[in-house]
TIVEXZA-855680 format. One record per residue (C-alpha): residue number from 0; residue in three letters; x, y, z. Coordinates in nm, 4 decimals. Layout:
N
> n res X Y Z
> NUM ALA X Y Z
...
***
This chain:
299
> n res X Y Z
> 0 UNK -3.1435 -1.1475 5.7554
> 1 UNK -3.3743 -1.3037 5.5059
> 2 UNK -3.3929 -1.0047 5.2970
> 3 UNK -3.0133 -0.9922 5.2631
> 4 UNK -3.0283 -1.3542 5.1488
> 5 UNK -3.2461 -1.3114 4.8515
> 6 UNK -3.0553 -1.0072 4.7725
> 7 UNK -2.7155 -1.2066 4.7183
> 8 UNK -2.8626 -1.4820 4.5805
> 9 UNK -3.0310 -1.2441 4.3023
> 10 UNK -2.6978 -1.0953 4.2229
> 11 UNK -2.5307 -1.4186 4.1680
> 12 UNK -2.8267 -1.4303 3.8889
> 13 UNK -2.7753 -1.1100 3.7578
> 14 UNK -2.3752 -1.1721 3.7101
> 15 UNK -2.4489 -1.3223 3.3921
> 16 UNK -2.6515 -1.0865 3.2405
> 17 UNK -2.4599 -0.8273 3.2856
> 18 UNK -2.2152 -1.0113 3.0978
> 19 UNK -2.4136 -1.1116 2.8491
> 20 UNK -2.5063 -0.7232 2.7753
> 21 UNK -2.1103 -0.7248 2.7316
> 22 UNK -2.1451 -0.9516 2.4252
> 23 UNK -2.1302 -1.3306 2.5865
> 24 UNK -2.5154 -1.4342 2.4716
> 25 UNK -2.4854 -1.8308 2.6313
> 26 UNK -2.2570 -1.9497 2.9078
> 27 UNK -1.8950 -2.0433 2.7546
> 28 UNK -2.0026 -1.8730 2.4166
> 29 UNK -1.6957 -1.6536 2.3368
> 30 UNK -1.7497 -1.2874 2.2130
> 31 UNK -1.7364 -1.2654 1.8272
> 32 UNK -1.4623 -0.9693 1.7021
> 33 UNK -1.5414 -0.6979 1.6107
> 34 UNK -1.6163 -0.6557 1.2287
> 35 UNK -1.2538 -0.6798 1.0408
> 36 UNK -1.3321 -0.6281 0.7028
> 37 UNK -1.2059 -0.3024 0.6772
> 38 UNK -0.8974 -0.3940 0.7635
> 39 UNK -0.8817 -0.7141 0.5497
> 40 UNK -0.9872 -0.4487 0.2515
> 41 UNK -0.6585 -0.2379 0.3550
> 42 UNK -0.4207 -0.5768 0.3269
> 43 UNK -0.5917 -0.7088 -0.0124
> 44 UNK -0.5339 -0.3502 -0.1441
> 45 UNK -0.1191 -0.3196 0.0117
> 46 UNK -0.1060 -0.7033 -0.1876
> 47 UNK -0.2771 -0.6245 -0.4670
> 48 UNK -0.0272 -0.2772 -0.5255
> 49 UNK 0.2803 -0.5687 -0.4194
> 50 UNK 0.1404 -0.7808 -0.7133
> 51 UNK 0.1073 -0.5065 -0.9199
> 52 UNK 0.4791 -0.3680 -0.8648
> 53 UNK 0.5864 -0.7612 -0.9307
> 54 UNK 0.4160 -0.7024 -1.2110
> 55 UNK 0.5731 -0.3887 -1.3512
> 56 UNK 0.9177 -0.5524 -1.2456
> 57 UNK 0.8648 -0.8633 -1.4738
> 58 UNK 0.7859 -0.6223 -1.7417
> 59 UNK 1.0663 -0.4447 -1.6926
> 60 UNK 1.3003 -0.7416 -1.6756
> 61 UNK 1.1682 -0.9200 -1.9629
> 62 UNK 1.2392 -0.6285 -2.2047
> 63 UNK 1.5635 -0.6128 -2.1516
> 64 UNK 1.8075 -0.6766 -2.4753
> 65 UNK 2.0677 -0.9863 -2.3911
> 66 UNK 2.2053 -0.9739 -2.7489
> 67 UNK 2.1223 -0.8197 -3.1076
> 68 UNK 1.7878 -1.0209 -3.1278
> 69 UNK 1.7230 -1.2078 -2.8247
> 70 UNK 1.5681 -1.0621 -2.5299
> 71 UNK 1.5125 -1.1672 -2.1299
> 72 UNK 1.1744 -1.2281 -2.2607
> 73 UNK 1.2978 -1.4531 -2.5313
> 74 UNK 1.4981 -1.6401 -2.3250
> 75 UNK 1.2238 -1.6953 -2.0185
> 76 UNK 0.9629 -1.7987 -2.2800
> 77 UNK 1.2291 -2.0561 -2.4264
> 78 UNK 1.3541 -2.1594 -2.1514
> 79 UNK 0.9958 -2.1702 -1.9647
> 80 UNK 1.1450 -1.9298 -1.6717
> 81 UNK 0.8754 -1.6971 -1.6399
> 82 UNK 0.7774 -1.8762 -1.2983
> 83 UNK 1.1017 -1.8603 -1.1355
> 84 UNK 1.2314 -1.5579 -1.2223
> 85 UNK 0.8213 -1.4220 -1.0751
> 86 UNK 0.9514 -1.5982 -0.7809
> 87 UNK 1.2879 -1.3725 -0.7863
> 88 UNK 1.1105 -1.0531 -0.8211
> 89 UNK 0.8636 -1.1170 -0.5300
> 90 UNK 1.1959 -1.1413 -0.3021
> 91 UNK 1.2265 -0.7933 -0.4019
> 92 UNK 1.2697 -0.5562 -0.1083
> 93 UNK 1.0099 -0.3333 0.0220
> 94 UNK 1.1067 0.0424 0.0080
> 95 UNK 0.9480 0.2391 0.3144
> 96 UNK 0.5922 0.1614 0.3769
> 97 UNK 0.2694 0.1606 0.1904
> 98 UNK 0.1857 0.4822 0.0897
> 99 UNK -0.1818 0.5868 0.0627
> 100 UNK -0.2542 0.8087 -0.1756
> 101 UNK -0.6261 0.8637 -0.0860
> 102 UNK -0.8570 0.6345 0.1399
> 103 UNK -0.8579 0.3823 -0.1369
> 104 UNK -0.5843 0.3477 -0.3385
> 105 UNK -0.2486 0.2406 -0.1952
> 106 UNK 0.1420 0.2456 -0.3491
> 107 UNK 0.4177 0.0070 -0.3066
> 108 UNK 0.7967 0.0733 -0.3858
> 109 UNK 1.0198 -0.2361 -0.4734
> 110 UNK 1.3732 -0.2816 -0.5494
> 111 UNK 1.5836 -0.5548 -0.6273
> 112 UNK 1.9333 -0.6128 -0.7357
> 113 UNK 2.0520 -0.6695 -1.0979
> 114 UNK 2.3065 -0.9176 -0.9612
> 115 UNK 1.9668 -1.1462 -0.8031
> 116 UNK 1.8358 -1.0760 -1.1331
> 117 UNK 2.1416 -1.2132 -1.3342
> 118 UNK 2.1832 -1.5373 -1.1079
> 119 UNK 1.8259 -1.6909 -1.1753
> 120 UNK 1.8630 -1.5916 -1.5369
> 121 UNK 2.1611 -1.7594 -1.5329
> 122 UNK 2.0483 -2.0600 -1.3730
> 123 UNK 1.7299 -2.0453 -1.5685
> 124 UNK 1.9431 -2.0300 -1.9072
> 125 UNK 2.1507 -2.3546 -1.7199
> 126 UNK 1.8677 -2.5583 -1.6556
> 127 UNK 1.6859 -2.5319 -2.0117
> 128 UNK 1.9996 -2.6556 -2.1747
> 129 UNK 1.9798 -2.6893 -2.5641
> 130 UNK 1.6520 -2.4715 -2.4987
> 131 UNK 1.8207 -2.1670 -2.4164
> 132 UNK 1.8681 -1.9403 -2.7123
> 133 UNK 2.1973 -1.8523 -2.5606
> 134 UNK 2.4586 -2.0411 -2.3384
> 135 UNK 2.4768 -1.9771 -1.9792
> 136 UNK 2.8770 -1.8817 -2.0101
> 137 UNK 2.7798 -1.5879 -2.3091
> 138 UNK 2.4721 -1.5218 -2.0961
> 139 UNK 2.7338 -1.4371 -1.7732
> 140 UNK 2.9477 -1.2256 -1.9970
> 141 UNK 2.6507 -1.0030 -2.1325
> 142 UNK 2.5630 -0.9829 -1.7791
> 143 UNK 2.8759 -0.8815 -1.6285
> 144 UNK 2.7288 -0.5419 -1.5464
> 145 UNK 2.4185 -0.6193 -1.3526
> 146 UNK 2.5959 -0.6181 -1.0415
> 147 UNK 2.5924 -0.2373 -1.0547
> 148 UNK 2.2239 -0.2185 -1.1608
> 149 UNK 1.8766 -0.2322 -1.0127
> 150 UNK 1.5282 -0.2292 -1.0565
> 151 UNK 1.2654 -0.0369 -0.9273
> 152 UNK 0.8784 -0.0258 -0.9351
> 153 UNK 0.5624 0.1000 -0.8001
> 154 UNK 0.2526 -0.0676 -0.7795
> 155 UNK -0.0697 0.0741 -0.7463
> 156 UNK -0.3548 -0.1107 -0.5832
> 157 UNK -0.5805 0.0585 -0.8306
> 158 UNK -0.4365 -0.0454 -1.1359
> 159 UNK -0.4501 -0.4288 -0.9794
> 160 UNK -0.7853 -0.3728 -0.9281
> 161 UNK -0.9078 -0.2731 -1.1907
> 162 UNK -0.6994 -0.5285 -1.4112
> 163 UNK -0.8805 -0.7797 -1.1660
> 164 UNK -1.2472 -0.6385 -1.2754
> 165 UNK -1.1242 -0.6410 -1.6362
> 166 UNK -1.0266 -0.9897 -1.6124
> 167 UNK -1.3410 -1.1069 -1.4203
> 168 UNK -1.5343 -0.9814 -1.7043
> 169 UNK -1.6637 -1.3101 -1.9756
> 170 UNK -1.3753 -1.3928 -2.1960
> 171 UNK -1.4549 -1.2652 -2.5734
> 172 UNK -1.3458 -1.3601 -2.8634
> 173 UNK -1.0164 -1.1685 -2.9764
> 174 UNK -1.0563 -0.9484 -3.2577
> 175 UNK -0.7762 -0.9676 -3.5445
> 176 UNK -0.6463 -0.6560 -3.5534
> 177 UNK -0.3405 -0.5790 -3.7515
> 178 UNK -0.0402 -0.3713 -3.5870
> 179 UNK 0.1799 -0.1357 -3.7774
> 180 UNK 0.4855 -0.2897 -3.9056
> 181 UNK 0.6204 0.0649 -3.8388
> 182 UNK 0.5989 0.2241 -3.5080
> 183 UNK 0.3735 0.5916 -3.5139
> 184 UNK 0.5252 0.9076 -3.5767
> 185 UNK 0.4229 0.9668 -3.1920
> 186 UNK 0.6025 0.6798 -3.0498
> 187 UNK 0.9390 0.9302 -3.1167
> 188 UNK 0.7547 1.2245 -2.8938
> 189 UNK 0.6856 1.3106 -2.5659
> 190 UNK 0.3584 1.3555 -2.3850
> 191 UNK 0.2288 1.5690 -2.0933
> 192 UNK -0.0090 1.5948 -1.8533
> 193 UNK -0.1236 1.8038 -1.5317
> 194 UNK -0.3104 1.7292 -1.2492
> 195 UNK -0.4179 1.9578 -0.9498
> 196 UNK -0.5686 1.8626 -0.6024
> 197 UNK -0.6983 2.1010 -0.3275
> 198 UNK -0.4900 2.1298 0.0478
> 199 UNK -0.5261 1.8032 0.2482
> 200 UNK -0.3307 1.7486 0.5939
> 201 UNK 0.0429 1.7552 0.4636
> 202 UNK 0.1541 1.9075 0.1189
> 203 UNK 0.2864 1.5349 0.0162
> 204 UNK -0.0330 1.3708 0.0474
> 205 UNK -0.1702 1.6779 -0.1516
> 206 UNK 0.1261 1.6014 -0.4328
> 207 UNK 0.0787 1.2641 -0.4477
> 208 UNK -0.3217 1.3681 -0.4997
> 209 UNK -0.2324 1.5713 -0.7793
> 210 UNK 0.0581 1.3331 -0.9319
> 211 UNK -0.2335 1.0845 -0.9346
> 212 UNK -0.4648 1.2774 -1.1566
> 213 UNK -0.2361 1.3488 -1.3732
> 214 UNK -0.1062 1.0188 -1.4499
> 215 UNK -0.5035 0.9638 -1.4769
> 216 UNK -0.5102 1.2058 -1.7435
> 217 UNK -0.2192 1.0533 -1.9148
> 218 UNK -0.3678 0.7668 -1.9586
> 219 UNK -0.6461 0.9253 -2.1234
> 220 UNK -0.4621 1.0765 -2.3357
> 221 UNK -0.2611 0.7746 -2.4553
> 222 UNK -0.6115 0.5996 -2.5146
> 223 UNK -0.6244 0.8689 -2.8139
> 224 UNK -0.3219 0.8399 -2.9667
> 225 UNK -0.3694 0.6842 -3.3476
> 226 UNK -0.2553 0.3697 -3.4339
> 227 UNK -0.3472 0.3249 -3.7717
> 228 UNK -0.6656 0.4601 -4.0361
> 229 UNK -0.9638 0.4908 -3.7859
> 230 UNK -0.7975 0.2902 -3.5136
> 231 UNK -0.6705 0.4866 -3.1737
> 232 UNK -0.4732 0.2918 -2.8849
> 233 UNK -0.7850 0.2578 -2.6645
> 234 UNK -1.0046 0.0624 -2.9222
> 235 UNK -0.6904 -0.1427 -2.9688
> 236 UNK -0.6996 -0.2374 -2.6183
> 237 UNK -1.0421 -0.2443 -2.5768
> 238 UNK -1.0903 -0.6518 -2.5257
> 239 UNK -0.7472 -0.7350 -2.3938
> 240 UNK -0.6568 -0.6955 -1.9979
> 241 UNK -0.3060 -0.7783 -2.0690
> 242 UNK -0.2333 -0.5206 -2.3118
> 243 UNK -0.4192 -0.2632 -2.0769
> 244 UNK -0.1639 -0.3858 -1.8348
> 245 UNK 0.0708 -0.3211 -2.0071
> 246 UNK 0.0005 0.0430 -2.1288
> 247 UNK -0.0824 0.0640 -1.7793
> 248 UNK 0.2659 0.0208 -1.6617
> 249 UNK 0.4328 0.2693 -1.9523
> 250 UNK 0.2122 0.5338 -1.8110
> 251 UNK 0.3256 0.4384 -1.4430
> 252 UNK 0.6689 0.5185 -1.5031
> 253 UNK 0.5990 0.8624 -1.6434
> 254 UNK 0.8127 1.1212 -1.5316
> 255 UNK 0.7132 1.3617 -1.2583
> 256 UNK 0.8527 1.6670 -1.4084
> 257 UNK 0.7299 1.9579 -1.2439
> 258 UNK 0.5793 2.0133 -0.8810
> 259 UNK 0.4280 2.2958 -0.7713
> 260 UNK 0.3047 2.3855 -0.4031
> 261 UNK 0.0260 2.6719 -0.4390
> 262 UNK -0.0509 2.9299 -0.1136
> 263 UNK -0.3757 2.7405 -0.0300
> 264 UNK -0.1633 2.4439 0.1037
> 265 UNK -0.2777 2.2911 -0.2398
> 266 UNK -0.0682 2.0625 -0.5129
> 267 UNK 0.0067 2.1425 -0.9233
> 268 UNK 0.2165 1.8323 -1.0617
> 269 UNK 0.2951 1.7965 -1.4249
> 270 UNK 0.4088 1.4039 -1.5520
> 271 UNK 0.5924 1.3420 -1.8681
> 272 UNK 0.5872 0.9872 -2.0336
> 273 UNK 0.8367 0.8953 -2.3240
> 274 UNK 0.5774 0.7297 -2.5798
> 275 UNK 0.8587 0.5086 -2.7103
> 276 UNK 0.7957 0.3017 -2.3927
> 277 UNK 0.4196 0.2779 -2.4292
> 278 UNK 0.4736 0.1715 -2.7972
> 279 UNK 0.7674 -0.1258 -2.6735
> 280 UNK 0.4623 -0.2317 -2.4189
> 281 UNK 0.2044 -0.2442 -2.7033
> 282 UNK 0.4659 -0.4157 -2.9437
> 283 UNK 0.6042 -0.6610 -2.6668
> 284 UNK 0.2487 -0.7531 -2.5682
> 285 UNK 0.1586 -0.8206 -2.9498
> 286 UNK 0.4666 -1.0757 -2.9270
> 287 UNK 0.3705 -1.2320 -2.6561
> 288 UNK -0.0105 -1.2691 -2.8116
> 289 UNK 0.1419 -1.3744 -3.1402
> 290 UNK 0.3450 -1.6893 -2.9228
> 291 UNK 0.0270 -1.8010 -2.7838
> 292 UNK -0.2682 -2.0313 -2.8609
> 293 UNK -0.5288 -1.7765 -2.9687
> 294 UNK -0.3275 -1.4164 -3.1317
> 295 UNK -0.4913 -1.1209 -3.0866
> 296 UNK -0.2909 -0.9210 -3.3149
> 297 UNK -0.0787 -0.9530 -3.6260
> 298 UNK 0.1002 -0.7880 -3.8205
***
């Protein structure tokens, strides 16, 4: 009878420590969770390829003409809109999910109306009054037609990222560089590039693998194009995030013009970029240096 005694009071004891070989180390202590970061690293990279497709959106926006001589761009910097029309773009809609292309980079498709587009401008060009560099009622008339018009983008978390390490980087002086006054011969031509990747577990993930690369390659490529006597595109860029951003996003929107799926389950993808784009990004980032405090390029 005594024997049985001890043995229940020793398993009251032992109660505890089995639990505490479950992960509770003091009485009340709650167990920590499991290690997240992983999955924090996924969400930072799905934001950083949102950011980066708000990004490409602005860009997009901004260039386009309003009148003769005055573009969005013109009137957001005028009309200090830049922030509100941001705010527009990030209401943009998601289209399907994220979409990995390899363990670490990650894509996101946005879209948003031209009408949503029209109504901040307009209410941007409203609010700035005698700012504006044109009237809200000619603004609604030039943009009569965005109603049947949208925009699109993809963001990659890669480019974010590495625009983030750029930018982390100690500022440097910017180097006075003078820009054409008349765009390249090659900014009237086309450019190519391939890219190949092996069989993965679905032929998409494969062309994606491939479309990557050769969008990689691209960009390589544009880094060589000439710019003036001794002078290419990449040592232009060099020192300036921005301006890498914006190459960056010409080279996004290259075309994928030629997919091939090989008998080895593997991926051949040739993208075509109009260069005409990459040199409006070069030129409309040299305008936007020129309207700040500190111009990295002239011309």
């Amino acid at each position: 009878m005594m024997l049985r005694a001890w043995i229940i009071i020793l398993l009251m004891f032992a109660g505890p420590a089995v639990v505490s070989a479950q992960g509770v180390s003091r009485a009340g202590e709650v167990p920590k969770p499991a290690d997240a970061r992983p999955a924090d690293v996924k969400a930072a990279k799905i934001q950083a390829a949102t950011n980066n497709a708000v990004n490409v959106l602005m860009a997009d926006v901004s260039r386009q003409p309003l009148t003769g001589n005055i573009a969005v761009r013109d009137l957001l910097r005028r009309a200090q809109g830049e922030e509100a029309m941001r705010a527009t773009l990030q209401e943009a809609d998601q289209i399907g999910g994220p979409r990995w292309i390899d363990e670490s980079t990650c894509q996101i498709r946005l879209e948003i109306g031209g009408q949503k587009v029209a109504k901040t401008l307009v209410k941007i060009a409203d609010g700035a009054g005698e700012h504006s560099p044109i009237q809200p009622a000619a603004l609604k008339n030039v943009l009569g037609d965005w109603d049947r018009r949208a925009f699109s983008a993809v963001g990659t978390s890669e480019n974010a990222f590495r625009l983030d390490t750029v930018m982390a980087r100690p500022a440097t002086q910017p180097v006075q560089i003078t820009l054409p006054a008349v765009a390249p011969k090659w900014a009237s031509e086309f450019m190519r590039a391939e890219g190949e990747n092996g069989p993965m577990f679905s032929k998409l993930r494969s062309a994606r693998s491939a479309e990557q690369k050769a969008l990689a390659t691209l960009r390589a490529q544009v880094d060589e194009l000439p710019i003036g006597k001794d002078l290419t595109v990449g040592a232009f860029s060099a020192n300036d995030a921005a301006l890498k951003l914006a190459i960056d996003r010409a080279v996004q929107r290259a075309k994928l013009t030629k997919l091939d799926y090989l008998a080895d389950g593997s991926a051949s993808v040739q993208v075509t970029a109009d260069l005409a784009d990459v040199w409006r990004e070069i030129d409309a980032a040299r305008q936007d240096s020129l309207q700040g405090d500190q111009p990295a390029y002239r011309r």
